[in-house]
C-alpha positions in Angstrom: 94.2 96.8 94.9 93.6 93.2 95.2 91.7 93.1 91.8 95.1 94.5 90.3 97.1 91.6 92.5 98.5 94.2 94.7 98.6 93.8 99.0 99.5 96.7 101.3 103.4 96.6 103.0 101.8 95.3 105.9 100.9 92.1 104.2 104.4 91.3 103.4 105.7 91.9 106.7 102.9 91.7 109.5 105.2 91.0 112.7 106.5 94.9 112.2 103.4 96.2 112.4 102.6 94.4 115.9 106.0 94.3 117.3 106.8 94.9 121.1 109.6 97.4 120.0 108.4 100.3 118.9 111.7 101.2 117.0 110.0 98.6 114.5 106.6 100.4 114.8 108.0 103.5 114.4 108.9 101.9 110.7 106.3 100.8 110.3 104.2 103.6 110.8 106.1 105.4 108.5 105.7 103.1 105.4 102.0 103.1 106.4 101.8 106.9 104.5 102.1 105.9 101.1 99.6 103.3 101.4 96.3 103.4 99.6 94.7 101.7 102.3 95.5 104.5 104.8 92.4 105.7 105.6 90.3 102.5 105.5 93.0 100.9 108.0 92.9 103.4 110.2 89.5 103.4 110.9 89.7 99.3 110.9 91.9 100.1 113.8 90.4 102.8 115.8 89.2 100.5 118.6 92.7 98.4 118.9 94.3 99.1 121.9 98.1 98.0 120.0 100.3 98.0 116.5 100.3 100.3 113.6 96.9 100.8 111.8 96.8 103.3 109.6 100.1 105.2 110.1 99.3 105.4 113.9 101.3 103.6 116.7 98.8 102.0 119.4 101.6 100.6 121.2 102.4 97.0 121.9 100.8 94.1 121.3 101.5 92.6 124.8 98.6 94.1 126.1 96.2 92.5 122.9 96.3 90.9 120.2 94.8 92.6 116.4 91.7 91.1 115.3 91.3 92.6 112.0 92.7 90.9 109.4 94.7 93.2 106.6 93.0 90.9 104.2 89.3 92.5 105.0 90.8 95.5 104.1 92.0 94.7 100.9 88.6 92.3 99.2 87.3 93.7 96.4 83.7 94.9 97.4 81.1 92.1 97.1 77.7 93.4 95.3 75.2 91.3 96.4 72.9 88.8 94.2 
């Protein structure tokens, strides 16, 4: 994806995917299913206790803060030297 010069939804709109309303979430979640990234992000998110990671809704974000970064899920692979 990022090779190509593409980002995820999320990238363009983060807030919604960490918002305290969960009308927002909700959106969220659901713009998460055409997303090639579904699978890696969920798993990125399967200890975060709030948001949307992978088309699921965690809750919200009062609680925690995210630490991963939609970026690490979207680098190109690095092959090493």
């Amino acid at each position: 994806m990022a090779e190509r010069g593409q980002r995820p939804i999320c990238s363009t709109d983060p807030p919604r995917w960490l918002s305290d309303d969960a009308a927002q979430r909700e959106a969220a979640a659901r713009d998460c299913k055409t997303c090639p990234l579904l699978l890696a992000c969920r798993a990125a998110g399967e200890d975060e206790r709030a948001g949307v990671w992978g088309g699921i809704d965690r809750g919200a974000t009062r609680t925690r803060k995210s630490t991963v970064s939609v970026d690490l899920l979207i680098q190109p692979a690095q092959t090493p030297l």
